[in-house]
C-alpha positions as CSV (number, residue, x, y, z in Angstrom):
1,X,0.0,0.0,0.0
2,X,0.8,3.8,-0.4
3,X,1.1,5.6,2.6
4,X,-0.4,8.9,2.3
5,X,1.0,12.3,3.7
6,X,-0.5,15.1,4.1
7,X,1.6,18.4,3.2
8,X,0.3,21.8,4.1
9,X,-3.1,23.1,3.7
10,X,-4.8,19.5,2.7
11,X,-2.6,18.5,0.2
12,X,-2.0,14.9,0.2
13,X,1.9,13.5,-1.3
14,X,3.3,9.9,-1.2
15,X,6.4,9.0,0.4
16,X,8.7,7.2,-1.4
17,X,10.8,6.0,1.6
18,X,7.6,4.7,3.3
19,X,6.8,1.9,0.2
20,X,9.7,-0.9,-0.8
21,X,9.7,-2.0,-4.5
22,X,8.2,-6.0,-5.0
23,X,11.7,-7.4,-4.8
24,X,12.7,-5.6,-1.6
25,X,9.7,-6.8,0.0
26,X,10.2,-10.4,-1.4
27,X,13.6,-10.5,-0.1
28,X,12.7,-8.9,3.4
29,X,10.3,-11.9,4.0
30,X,11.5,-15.0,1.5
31,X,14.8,-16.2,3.4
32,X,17.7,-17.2,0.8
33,X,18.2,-20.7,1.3
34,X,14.8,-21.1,0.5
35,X,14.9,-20.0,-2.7
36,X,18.0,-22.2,-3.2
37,X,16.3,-25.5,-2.1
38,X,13.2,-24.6,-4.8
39,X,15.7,-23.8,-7.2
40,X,18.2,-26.8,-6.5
41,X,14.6,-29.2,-6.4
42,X,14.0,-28.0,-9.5
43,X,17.1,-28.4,-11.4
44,X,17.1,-31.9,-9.9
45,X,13.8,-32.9,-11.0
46,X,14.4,-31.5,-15.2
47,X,17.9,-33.4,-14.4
48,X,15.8,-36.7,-13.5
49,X,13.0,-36.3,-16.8
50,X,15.7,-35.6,-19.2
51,X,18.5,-38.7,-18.1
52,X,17.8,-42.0,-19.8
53,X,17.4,-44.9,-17.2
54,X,18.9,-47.3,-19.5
55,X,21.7,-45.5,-19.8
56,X,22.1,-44.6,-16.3
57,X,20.9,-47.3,-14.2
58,X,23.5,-47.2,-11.5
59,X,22.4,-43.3,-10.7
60,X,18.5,-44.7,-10.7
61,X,20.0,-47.6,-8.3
62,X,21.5,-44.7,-6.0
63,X,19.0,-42.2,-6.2
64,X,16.2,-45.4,-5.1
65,X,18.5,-46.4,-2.1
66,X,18.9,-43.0,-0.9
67,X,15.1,-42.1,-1.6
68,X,13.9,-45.6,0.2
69,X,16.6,-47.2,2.7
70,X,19.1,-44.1,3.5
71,X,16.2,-41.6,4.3
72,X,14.5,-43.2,7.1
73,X,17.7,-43.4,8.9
74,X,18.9,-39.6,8.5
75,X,14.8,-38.9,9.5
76,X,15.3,-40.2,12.6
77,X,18.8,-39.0,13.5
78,X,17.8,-35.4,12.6
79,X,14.3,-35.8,14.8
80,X,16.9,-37.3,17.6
81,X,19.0,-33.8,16.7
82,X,16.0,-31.8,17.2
């Protein structure tokens, strides 16, 4: 919103130093690592759809054991952490 000042006799002027632009604001309340984790899921996820499995079936083989066995472990040692 624009805040409103009022100058004089009833004259009513904006104050620039009262409004941030769209990207100050976004960075004010949108912490950086969060935009690194949407951008890194992202580029992980067009990395995924464009690799072959045919070619790459060791990666698949990883990426299955981390996804399936490995997580349930590192769940529970970061809710022991917390």
């Amino acid at each position: 919103f624009i805040h409103k000042k009022e100058v004089g006799a009833g004259e009513v002027k904006s104050s620039d130093e009262d409004t941030m632009s769209g990207l100050a604001t976004f960075k004010k309340y949108v912490p950086p690592f969060l935009v690194a984790f949407i951008g890194m899921a992202g580029l992980r996820s067009t990395g995924d759809l464009i690799m072959d499995p045919e070619v790459n079936q060791l990666y698949f083989e990883a990426v299955s054991f981390v996804g399936s066995d490995l997580s349930k472990y590192a769940l529970g040692t970061a809710m022991a952490g917390v």
